[in-house]
C-alpha positions as CSV (number, residue, x, y, z in Angstrom):
1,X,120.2,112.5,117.0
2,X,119.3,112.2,113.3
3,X,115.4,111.5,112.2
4,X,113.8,110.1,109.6
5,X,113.9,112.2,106.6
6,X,117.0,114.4,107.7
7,X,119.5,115.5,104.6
8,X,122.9,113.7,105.6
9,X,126.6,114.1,104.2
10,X,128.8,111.0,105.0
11,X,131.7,112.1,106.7
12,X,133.9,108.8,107.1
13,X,133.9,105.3,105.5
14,X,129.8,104.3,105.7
15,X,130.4,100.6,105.6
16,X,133.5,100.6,103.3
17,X,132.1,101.6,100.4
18,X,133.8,104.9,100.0
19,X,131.0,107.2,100.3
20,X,132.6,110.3,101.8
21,X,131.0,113.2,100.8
22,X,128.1,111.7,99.2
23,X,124.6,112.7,100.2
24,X,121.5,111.4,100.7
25,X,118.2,111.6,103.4
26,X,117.4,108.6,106.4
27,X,115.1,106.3,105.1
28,X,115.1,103.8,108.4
29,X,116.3,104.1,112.6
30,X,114.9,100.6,113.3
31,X,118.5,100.2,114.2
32,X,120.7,102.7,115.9
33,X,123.8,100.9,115.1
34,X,123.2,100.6,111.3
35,X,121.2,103.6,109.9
36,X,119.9,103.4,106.4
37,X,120.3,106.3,104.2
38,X,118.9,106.6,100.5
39,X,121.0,108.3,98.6
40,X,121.1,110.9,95.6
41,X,122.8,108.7,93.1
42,X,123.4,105.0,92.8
43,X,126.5,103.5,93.9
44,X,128.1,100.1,92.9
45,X,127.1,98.2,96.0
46,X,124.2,100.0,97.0
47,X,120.2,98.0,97.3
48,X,116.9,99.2,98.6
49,X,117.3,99.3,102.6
50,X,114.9,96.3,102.8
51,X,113.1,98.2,100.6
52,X,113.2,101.5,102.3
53,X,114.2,103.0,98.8
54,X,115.2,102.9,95.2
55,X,117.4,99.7,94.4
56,X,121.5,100.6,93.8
57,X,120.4,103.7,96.5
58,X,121.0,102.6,99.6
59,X,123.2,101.5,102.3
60,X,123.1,101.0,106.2
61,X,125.9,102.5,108.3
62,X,126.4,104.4,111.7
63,X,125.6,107.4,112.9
64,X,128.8,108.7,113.4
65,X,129.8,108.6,109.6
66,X,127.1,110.7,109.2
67,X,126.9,114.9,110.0
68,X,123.0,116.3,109.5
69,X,122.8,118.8,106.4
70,X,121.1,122.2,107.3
71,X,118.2,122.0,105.0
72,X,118.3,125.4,103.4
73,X,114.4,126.7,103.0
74,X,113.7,127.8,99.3
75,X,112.7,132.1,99.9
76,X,110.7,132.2,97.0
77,X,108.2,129.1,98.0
78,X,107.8,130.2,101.3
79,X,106.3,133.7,100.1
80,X,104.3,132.0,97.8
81,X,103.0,129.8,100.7
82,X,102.5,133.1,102.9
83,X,100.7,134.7,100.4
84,X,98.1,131.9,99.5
85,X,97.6,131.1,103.4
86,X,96.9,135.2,103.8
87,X,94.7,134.5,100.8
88,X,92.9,131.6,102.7
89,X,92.8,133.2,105.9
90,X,91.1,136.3,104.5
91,X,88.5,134.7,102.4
92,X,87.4,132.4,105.0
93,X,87.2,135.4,107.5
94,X,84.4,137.1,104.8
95,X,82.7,133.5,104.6
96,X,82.2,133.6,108.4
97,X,81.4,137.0,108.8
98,X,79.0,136.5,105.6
99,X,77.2,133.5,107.7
């Protein structure tokens, strides 16, 4: 079951507009049967997802056109977030004991 916000790859068809292989991320679920997904680059035919997204972006289709990308997590951001929250953690540990 795909969420709001979940990197997808179309697979098949996507309302006719011969999208296979393009990507994008879910914008809007209101409807199960017709899924809007934004995606990377404008497309003749695309609109705004009743303005879920950019104009010439987006397009409603089904689920099963659709196979969930595995978001891959950027190493080298993560550390820097470890690092600063170890950063945090510590000085608020001396502010406390400080108190």
């Amino acid at each position: 079951m795909l969420k709001i916000g979940d990197r997808v790859k179309v697979i098949s068809g996507f309302a006719g507009f011969g999208l296979e292989g393009k990507t994008g991320r879910v914008i809007d679920l209101s409807n199960p049967e017709n899924i809007g997904v934004e995606f990377d680059k404008s497309f003749s035919g695309g609109h705004n997802c009743n303005g879920h997204c950019k104009q010439g972006h987006g397009r409603f289709g089904a689920e099963y056109e659709l196979r969930l990308i595995n978001n891959k997590i950027n190493v080298r951001n993560l550390n820097k977030i470890l690092c600063l929250k170890k950063a945090i953690e510590s000085k608020l540990k001396e502010t406390v004991q400080g108190v």
